[in-house]
C-alpha positions in Angstrom: -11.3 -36.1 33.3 -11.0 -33.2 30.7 -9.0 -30.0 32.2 -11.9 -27.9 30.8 -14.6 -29.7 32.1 -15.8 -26.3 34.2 -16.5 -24.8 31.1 -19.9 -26.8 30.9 -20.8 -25.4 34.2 -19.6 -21.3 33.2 -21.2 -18.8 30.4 -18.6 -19.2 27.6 -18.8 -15.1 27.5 -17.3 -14.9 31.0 -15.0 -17.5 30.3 -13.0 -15.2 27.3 -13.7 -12.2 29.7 -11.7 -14.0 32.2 -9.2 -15.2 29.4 -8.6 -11.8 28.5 -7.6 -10.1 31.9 -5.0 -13.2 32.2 -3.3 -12.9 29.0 -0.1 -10.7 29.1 1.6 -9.6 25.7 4.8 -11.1 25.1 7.7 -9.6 23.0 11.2 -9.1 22.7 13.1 -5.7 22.0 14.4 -5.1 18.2 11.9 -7.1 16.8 8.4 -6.8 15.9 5.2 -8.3 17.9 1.5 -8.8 17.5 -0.8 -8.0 19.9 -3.9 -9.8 20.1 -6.5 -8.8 22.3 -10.6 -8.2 22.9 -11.8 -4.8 21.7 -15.0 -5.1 20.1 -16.4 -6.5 23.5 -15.7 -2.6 24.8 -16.3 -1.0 21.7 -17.8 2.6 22.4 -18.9 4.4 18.6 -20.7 1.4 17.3 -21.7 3.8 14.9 -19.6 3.1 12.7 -18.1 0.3 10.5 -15.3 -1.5 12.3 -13.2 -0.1 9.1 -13.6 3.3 10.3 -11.8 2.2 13.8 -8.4 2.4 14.9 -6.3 1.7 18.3 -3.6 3.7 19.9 -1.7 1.9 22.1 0.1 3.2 24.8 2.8 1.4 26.4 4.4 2.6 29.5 7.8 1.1 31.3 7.1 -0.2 35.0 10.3 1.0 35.8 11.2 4.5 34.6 7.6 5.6 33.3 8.8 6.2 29.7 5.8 6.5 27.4 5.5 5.4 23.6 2.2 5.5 21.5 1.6 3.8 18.6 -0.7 2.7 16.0 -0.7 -0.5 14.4 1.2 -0.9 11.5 -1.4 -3.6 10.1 -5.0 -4.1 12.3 -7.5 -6.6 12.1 -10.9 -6.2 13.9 -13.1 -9.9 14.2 -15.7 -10.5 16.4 -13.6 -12.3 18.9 -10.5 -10.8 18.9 -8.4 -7.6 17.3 -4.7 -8.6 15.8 -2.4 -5.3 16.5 0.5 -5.5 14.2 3.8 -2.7 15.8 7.3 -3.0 14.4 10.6 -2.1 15.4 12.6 0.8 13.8 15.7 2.8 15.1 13.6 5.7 14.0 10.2 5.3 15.2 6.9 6.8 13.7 3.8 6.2 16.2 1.4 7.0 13.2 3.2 4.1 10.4 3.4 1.3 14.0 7.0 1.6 14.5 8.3 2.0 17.9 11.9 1.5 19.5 10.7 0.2 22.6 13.6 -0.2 25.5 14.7 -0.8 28.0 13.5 -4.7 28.4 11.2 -5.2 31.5 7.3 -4.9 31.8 5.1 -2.3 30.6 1.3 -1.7 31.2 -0.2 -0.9 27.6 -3.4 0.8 27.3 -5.4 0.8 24.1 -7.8 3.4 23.2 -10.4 3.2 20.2 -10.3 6.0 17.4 -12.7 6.4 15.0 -13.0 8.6 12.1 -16.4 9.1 10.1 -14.4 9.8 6.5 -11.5 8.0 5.2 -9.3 6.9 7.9 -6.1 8.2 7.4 -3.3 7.6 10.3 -1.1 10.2 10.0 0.3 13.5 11.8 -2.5 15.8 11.8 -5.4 13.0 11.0 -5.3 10.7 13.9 -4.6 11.6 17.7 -1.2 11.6 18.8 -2.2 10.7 22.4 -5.5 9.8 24.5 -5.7 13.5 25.5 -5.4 15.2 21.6 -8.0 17.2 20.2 -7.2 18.0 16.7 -9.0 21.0 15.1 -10.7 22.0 13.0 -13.1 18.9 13.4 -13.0 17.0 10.1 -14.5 13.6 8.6 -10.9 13.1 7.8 -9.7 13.3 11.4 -10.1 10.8 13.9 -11.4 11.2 17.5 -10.1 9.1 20.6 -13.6 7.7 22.0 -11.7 6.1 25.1 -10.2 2.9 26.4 -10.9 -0.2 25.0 -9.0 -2.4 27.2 -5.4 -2.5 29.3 -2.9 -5.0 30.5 0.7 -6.1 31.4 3.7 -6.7 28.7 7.0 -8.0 29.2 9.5 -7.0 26.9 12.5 -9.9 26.8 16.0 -8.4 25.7 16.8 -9.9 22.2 19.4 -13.1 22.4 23.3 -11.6 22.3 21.7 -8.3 23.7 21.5 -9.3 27.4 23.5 -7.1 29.9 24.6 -9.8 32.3 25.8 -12.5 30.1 26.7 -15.9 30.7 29.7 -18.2 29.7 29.3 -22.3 29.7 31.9 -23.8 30.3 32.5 -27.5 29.5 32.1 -30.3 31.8 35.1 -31.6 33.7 36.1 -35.0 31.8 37.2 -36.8 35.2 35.4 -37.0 38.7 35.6 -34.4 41.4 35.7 -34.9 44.4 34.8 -32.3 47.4 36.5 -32.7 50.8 35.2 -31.4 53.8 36.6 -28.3 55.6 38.1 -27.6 51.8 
């Protein structure tokens, strides 16, 4: 029997819905990820051309509540799904989508839609700096958080050689061993 096989019996639409609040991001500190998730299913200012829109993504750390925004370095809008490109720098800029995101561990990420009704132009001054941020004057040229698109859960791996608790392997014993009792 095919594993989907349900899928005959379920709306296709509910089916990616579901698909969607299941998928965590997965990424790895120092490095660069991709984000893919549903936004267009939530989109608010259908207004506009899907060119005019941006996301801010908020990530914030389980653990110590650290928060870091960012907008995506490179972002494509489809139907189906939005790709969210954010890379690593040791000096981050939130408006270019470089972040220094750490320590490793889980984070909830929100992602909030920002459109602009000029030319879209992420930068300090032109595009929110968090969900709250009003910038004035109002311009064409600045863009205006319309509200969350969609949230989830990402764990953050530590980077190979970077782990705090590291282990050694150690060779196996070339002859037999033998465990006594009471030894």
């Amino acid at each position: 029997m095919h594993s989907f096989f349900f899928l005959k019996q379920i709306n296709l639409k509910y089916f990616y819905y579901i698909l969607d609040k299941l998928t965590m991001i997965q990424a790895t500190t120092e490095t660069g990820f991709n984000i893919f998730v549903q936004t267009e299913d939530n989109r608010i200012n259908t207004a506009v051309a899907s060119t005019q829109i941006r996301h801010l993504v908020k990530f914030t750390n389980d653990l110590d509540k650290s928060v870091y925004y960012a907008y995506g370095s490179a972002e494509t809008i489809k139907d189906r799904f939005t790709k969210i490109s954010i890379n690593y720098d040791l000096t981050p800029d939130m408006y270019t989508g470089e972040t220094k995101l750490f320590p490793a561990g889980y984070y909830k990420y929100e992602i909030y839609e920002v459109s602009w009704i000029g030319t879209v132009t992420v930068s300090s001054g032109n595009a929110p700096a968090n969900e709250d941020d009003v910038l004035s004057p109002a311009a064409d040229t600045k863009g205006v958080v319309q509200g969350l698109v969609t949230k989830g859960k990402m764990n953050l791996s530590e980077k190979d050689g970077t782990q705090q608790v590291r282990y050694t392997q150690r060779e196996a014993p070339t002859e037999t061993n033998y465990i006594y009792y009471g030894q």
